[in-house]
MIVOMAR-520959 format. One record per residue (C-alpha): residue in one letter; x, z, y; residue number from 1. Coordinates in steps of 0.001 Angstrom, whole numbers. Layout:
N
{pt a; {X; Z; Y}; NUM};
...
END
This chain:
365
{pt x; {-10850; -6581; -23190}; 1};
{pt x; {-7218; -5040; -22973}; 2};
{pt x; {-5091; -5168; -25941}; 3};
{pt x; {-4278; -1285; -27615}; 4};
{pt x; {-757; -2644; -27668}; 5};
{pt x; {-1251; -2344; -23065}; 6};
{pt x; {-3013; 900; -23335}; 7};
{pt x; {-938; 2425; -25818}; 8};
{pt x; {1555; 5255; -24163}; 9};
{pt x; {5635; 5080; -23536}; 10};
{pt x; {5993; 8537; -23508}; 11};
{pt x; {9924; 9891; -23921}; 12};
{pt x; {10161; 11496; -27757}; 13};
{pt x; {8703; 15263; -27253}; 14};
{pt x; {7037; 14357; -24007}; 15};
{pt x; {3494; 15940; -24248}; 16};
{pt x; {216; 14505; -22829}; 17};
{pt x; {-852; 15550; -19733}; 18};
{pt x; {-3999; 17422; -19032}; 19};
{pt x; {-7427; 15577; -18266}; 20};
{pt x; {-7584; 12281; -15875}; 21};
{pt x; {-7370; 13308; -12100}; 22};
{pt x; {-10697; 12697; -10213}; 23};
{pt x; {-10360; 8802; -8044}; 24};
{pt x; {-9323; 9276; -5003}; 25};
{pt x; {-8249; 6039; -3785}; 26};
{pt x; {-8723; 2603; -5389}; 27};
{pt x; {-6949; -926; -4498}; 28};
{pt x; {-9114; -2818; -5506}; 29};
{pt x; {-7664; -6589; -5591}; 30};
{pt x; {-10573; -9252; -4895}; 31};
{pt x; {-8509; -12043; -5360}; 32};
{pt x; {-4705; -13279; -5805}; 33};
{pt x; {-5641; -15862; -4070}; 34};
{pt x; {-3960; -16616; -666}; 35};
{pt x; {-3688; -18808; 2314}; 36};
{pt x; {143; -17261; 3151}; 37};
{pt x; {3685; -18072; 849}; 38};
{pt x; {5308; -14896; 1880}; 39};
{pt x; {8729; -14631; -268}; 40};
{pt x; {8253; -10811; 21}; 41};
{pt x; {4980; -10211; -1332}; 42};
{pt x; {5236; -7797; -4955}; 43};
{pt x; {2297; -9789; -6457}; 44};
{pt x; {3376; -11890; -9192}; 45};
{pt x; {155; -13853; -9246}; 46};
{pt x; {8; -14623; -5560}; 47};
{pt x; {-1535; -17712; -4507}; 48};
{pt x; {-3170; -18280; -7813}; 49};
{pt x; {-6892; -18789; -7985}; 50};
{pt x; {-8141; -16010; -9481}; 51};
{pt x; {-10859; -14267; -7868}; 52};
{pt x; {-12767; -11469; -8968}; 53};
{pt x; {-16364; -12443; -10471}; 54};
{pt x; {-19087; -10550; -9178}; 55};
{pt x; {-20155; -8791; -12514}; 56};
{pt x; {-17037; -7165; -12878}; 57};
{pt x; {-16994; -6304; -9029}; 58};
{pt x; {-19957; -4382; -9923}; 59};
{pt x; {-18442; -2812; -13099}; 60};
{pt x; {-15676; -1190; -10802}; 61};
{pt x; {-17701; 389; -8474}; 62};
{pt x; {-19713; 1740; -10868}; 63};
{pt x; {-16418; 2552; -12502}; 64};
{pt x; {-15222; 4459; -9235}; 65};
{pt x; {-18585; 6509; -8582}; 66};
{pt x; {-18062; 7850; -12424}; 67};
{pt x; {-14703; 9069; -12211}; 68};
{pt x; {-15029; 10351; -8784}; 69};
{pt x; {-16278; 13544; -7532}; 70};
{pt x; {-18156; 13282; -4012}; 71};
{pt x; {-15799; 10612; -2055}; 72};
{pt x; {-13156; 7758; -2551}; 73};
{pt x; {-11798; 5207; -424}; 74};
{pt x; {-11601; 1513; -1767}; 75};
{pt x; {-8878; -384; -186}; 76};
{pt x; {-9554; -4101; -224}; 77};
{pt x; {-6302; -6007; -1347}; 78};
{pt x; {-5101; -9467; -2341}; 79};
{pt x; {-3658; -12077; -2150}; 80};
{pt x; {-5488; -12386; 943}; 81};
{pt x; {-9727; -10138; 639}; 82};
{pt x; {-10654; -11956; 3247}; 83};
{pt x; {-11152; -15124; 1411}; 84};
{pt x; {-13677; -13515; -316}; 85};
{pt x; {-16162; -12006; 2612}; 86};
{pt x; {-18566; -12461; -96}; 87};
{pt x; {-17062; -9706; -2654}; 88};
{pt x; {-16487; -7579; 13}; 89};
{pt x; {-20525; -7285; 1203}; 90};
{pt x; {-21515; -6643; -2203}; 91};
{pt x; {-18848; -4157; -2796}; 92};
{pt x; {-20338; -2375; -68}; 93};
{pt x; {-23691; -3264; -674}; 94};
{pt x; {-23716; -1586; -4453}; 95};
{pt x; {-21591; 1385; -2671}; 96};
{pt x; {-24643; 2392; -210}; 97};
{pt x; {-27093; 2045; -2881}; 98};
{pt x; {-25301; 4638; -5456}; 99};
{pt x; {-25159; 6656; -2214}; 100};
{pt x; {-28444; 7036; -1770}; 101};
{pt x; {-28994; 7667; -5787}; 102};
{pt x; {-26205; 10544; -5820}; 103};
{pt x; {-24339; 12767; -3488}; 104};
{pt x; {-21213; 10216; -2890}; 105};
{pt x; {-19434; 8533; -93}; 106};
{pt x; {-17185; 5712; -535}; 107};
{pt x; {-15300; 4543; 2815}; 108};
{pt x; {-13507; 1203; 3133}; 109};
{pt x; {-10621; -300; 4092}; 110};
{pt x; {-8139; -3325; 3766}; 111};
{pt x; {-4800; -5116; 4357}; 112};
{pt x; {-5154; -8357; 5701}; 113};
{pt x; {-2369; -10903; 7213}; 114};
{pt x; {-5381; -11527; 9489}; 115};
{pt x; {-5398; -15295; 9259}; 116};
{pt x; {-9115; -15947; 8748}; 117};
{pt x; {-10738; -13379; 11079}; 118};
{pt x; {-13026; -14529; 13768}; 119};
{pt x; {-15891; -13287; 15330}; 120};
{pt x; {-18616; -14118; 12926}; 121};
{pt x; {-15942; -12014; 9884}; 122};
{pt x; {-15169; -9179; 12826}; 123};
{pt x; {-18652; -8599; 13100}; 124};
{pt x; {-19817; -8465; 9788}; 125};
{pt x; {-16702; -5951; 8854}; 126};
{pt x; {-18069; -3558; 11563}; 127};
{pt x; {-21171; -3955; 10406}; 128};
{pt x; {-19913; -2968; 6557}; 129};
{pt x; {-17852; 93; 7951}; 130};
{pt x; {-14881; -1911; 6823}; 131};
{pt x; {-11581; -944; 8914}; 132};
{pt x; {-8394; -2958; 8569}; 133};
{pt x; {-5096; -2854; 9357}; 134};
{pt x; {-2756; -6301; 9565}; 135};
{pt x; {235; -7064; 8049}; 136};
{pt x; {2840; -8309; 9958}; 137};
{pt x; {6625; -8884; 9611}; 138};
{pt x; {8548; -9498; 13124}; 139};
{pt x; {6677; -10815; 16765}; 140};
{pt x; {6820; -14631; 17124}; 141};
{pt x; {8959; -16623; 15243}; 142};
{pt x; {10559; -13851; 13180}; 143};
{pt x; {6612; -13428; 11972}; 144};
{pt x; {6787; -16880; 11039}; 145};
{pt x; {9619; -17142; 9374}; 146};
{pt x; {8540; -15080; 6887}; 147};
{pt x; {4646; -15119; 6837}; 148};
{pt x; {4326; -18944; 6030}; 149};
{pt x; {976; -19823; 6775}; 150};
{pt x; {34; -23008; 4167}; 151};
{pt x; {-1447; -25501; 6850}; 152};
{pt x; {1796; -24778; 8706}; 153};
{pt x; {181; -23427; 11887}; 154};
{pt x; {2002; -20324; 13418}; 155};
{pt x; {220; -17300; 11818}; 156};
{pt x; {1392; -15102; 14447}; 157};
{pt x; {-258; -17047; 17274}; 158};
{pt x; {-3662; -16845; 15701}; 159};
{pt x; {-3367; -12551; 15141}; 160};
{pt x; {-1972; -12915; 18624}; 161};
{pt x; {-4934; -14456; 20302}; 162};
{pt x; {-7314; -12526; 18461}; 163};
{pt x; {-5986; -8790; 19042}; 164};
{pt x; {-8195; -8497; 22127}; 165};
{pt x; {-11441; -9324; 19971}; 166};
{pt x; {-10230; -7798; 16928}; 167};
{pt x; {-10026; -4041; 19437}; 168};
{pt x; {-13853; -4884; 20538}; 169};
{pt x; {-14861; -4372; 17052}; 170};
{pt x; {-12682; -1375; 15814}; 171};
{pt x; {-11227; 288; 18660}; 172};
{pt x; {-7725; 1000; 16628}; 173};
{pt x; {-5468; -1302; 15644}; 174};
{pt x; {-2842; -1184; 12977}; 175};
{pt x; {228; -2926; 11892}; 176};
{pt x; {2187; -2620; 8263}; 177};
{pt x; {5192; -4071; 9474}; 178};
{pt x; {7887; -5001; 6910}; 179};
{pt x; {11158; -4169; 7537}; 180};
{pt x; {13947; -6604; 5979}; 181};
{pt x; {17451; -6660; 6343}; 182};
{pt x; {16760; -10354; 8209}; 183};
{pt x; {14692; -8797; 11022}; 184};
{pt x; {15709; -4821; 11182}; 185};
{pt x; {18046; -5970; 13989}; 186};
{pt x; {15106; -6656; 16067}; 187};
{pt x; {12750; -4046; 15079}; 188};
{pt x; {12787; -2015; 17911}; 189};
{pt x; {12214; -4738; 20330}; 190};
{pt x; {9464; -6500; 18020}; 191};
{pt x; {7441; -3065; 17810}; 192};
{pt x; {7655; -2204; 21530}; 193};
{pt x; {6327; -6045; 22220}; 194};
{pt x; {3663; -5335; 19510}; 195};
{pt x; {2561; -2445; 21152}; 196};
{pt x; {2520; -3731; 24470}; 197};
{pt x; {208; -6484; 22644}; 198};
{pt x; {-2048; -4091; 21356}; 199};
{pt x; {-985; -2446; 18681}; 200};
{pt x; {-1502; 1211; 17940}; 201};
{pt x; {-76; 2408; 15307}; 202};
{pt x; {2497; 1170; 12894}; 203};
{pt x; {3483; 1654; 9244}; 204};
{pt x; {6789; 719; 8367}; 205};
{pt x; {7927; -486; 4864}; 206};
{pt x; {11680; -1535; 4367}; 207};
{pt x; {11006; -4584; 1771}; 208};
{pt x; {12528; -4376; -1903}; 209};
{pt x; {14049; -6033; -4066}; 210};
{pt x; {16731; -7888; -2046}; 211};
{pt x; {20062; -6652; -1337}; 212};
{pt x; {20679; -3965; 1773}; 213};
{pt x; {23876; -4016; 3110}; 214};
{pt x; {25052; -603; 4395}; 215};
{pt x; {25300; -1812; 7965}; 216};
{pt x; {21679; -2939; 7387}; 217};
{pt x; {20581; 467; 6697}; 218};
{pt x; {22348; 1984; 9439}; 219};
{pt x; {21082; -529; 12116}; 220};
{pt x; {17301; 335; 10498}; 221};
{pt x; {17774; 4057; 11121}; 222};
{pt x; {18841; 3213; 14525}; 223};
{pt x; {16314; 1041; 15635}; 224};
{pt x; {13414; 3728; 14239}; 225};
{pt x; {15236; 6181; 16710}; 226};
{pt x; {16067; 3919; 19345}; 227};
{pt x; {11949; 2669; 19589}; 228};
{pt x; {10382; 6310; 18422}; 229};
{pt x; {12243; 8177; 21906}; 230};
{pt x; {11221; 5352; 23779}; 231};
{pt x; {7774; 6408; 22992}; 232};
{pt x; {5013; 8547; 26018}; 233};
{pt x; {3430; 11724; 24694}; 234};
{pt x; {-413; 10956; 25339}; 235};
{pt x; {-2706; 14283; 24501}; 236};
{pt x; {320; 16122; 23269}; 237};
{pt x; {1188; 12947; 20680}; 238};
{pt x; {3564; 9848; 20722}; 239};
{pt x; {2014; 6839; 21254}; 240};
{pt x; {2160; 4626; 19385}; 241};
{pt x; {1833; 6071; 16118}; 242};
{pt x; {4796; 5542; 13515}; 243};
{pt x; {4661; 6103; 9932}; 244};
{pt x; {6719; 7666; 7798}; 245};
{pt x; {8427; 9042; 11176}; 246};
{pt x; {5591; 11028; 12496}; 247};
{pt x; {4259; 12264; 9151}; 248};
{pt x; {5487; 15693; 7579}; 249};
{pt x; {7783; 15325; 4677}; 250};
{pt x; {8124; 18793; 3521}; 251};
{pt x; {7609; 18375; -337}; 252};
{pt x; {9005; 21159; -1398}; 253};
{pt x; {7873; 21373; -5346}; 254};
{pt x; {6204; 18122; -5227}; 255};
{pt x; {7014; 14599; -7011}; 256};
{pt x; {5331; 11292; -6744}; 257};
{pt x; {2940; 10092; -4430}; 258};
{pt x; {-806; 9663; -5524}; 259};
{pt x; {-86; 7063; -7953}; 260};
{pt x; {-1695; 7385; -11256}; 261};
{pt x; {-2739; 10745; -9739}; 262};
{pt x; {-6292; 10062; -7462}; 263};
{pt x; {-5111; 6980; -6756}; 264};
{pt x; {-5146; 3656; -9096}; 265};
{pt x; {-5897; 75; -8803}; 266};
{pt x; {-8186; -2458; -10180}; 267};
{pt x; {-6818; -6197; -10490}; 268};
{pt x; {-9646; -9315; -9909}; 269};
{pt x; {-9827; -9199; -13732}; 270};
{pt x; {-10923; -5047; -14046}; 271};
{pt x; {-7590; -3724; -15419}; 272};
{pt x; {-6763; -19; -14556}; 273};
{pt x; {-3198; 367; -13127}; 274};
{pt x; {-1431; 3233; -11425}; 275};
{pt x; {-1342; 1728; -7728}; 276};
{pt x; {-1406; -1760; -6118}; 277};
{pt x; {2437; -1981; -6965}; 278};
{pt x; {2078; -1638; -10616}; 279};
{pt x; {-908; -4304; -9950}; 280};
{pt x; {750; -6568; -8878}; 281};
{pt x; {3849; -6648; -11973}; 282};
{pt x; {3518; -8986; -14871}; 283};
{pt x; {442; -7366; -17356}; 284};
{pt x; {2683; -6201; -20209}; 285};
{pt x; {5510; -4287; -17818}; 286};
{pt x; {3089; -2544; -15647}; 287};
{pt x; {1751; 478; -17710}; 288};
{pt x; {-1630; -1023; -17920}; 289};
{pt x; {-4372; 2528; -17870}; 290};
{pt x; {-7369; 1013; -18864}; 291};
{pt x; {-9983; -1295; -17928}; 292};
{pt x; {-13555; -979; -15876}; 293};
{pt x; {-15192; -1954; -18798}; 294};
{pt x; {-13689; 774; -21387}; 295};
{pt x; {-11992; 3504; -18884}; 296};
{pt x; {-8875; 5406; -19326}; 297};
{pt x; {-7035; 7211; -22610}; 298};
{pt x; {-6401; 10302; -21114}; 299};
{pt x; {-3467; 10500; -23884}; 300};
{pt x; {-1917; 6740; -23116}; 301};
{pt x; {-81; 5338; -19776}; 302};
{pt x; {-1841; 7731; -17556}; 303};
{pt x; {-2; 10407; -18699}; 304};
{pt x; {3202; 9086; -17399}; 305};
{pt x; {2164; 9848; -13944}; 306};
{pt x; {1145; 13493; -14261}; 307};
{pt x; {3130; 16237; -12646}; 308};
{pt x; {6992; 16333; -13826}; 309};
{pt x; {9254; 19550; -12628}; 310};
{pt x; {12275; 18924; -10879}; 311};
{pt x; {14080; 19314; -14747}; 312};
{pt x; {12590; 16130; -15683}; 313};
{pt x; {14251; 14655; -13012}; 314};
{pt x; {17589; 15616; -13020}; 315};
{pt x; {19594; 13011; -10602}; 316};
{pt x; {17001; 14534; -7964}; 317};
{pt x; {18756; 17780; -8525}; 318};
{pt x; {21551; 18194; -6284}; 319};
{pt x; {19975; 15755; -3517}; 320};
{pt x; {20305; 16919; 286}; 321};
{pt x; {16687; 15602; 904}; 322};
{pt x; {14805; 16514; -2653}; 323};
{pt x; {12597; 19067; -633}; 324};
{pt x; {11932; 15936; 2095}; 325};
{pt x; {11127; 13116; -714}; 326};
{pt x; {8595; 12288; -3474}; 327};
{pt x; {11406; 10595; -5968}; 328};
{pt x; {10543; 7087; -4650}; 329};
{pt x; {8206; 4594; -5207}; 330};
{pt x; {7160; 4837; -8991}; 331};
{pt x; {6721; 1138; -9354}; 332};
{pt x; {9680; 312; -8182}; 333};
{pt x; {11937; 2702; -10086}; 334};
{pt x; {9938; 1373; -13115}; 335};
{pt x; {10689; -2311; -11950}; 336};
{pt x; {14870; -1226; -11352}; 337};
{pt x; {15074; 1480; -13863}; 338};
{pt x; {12188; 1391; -16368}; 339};
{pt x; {11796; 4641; -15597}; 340};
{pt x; {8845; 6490; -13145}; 341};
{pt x; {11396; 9592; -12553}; 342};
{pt x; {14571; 7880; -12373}; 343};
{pt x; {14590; 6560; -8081}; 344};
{pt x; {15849; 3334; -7522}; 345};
{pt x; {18838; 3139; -6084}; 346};
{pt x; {17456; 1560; -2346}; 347};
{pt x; {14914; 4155; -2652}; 348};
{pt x; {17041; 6776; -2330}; 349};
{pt x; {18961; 4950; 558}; 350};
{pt x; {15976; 4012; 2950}; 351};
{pt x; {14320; 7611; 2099}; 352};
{pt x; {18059; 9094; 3023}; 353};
{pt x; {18108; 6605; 6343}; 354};
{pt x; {14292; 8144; 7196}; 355};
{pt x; {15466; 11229; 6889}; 356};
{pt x; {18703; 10745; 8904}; 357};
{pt x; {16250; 9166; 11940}; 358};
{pt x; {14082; 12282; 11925}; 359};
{pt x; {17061; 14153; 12408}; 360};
{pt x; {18397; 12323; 14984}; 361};
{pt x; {15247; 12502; 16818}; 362};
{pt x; {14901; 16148; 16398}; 363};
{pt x; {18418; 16873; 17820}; 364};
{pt x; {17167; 14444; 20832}; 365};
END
């Protein structure tokens, strides 16, 4: 299935092999690039193509996932757009529960959707799988719009809108991963405090890459986090609603990388192994391709890329104020900016610098 010349590793001259492939964690598992939304934003460079999953190689990656994990794993159902294949996703969890009951596993699920095509009949039936989903969205209104094209030209935002009432009857929290961009970070305080007051319960923010930031853009983005996050009530000793990466810990002392390539990989509609979702979603040849469902990982090839590296190996992390408070950015997008997993990119290291700069602010009061 996947050429030796994917598999084969780009490891630095005198760079050893890791040790043995970390147990799976986490899986993205892409159903489809298929999609009913244009968003200019979105990192998959197959979106809106037809190409689904088939259902025999569906069933090769869970299989896949039960081998290489230990006694759980979460499979997050990603796209394109998984809920244009309701189909996939019941037999995903269909062949799930029946390796459950043949060995002592649990695999939970859960998914990004722009939630375009959910309705009652879909809400149901996700309840009914244990599937729990979070939506994506990009502004309220019209700033949604603007960027989250929906194909039949219908406002998508009116349709999550309408539906957040219904969607909270069948899993009682809601989520939203909003992405920031410098053409909406001016309103980002106002569009979350509207979202909650929608519905909305928690929020993951995620400044968008790959377009220019000016400096005043960053600024204004670290002030709208603090401006919305002390506006927040304390409910049971927490802020309501929740906000990620504010309200997480960040002390990472010793640490580099997130999960990626580490627990965590992804599986593309056509059973490729890659690091995460972002390295899915890159054309084949530049993504560090792991493996495939069908022949599993080289514990010797890409996969050791993404093992443990000491500070040393990463020396423009160094002398950084906030190395202790950051993983070295997102690996896919160094590799994307500087074909490199421990060299950051340079926006990394400014939106990870303006999310430190919030906390601090907020901390101070």
């Amino acid at each position: 299935m996947a050429a030796n010349s994917l598999l084969s590793p780009r490891i630095s001259k005198g760079r050893k092999p890791s040790s043995p492939i970390p147990p799976t964690k986490i899986v993205d598992l892409f159903l489809t690039y298929d999609c009913n939304f244009s968003c200019p934003h979105c990192f998959v460079r197959d979106r809106g193509k037809k190409i689904d999953m088939t259902p025999s190689t569906l069933d090769r990656s869970i299989d896949w996932i039960v081998e290489t994990s230990v006694d759980f794993a979460e499979i997050v159902f990603l796209g394109g757009e998984p809920t244009l294949q309701p189909l996939l996703i019941e037999r995903a969890v269909a062949r799930s529960r029946k390796w459950a009951q043949l060995c002592p596993i649990r695999l939970s699920f859960s998914m990004t959707t722009n939630g375009y095509c959910l309705n009652q009949e879909l809400m149901a039936q996700l309840q009914e799988w244990g599937v729990f989903y979070i939506i994506s969205i990009d502004g309220y209104g019209r700033r949604h719009d603007r960027v989250r094209h929906a194909r039949r030209g219908a406002s998508s935002f009116e349709v999550i809108k309408k539906n957040v009432d219904l969607v909270k009857h069948y899993q009682k929290k809601l989520g939203a991963r909003f992405t920031v961009s410098p053409g909406n970070v001016g309103w980002l305080a106002d569009d979350l405090a509207r979202l909650f007051r929608l519905g909305f319960d928690a929020f993951i923010l995620g400044p968008v890459t790959g377009v220019p930031w000016s400096e005043e853009a960053i600024a204004k983005y670290t002030s709208e986090i603090v401006s919305f996050a002390r506006a927040r009530q304390t409910v049971n000793g927490r802020p309501v609603p929740e906000l990620s990466p504010i309200d997480s810990e960040d002390n990472y002392t010793g640490l580099w990388g997130c999960g990626a390539g580490r627990g965590r990989v992804a599986i593309d509609p056509l059973g490729y192994i890659f690091a995460c979702g972002r390295f899915a979603g890159l054309k084949r040849r530049e993504a560090l391709v792991l493996g495939d469902v069908y022949h599993g990982m080289d514990p010797t090839g890409n996969i050791a890329l993404f093992q443990d590296a000491g500070r040393g190996e990463r020396p423009s992390c160094t002398s950084c104020a906030i190395k202790n408070r950051c993983l070295g950015g997102c690996p896919a997008v160094n590799w994307q900016e500087n074909h490199s997993l421990l060299l950051p990119a340079e926006m990394e290291c400014k939106m990870n610098k303006a999310r430190v700069e919030a906390k601090r602010q907020l901390a101070v009061g």
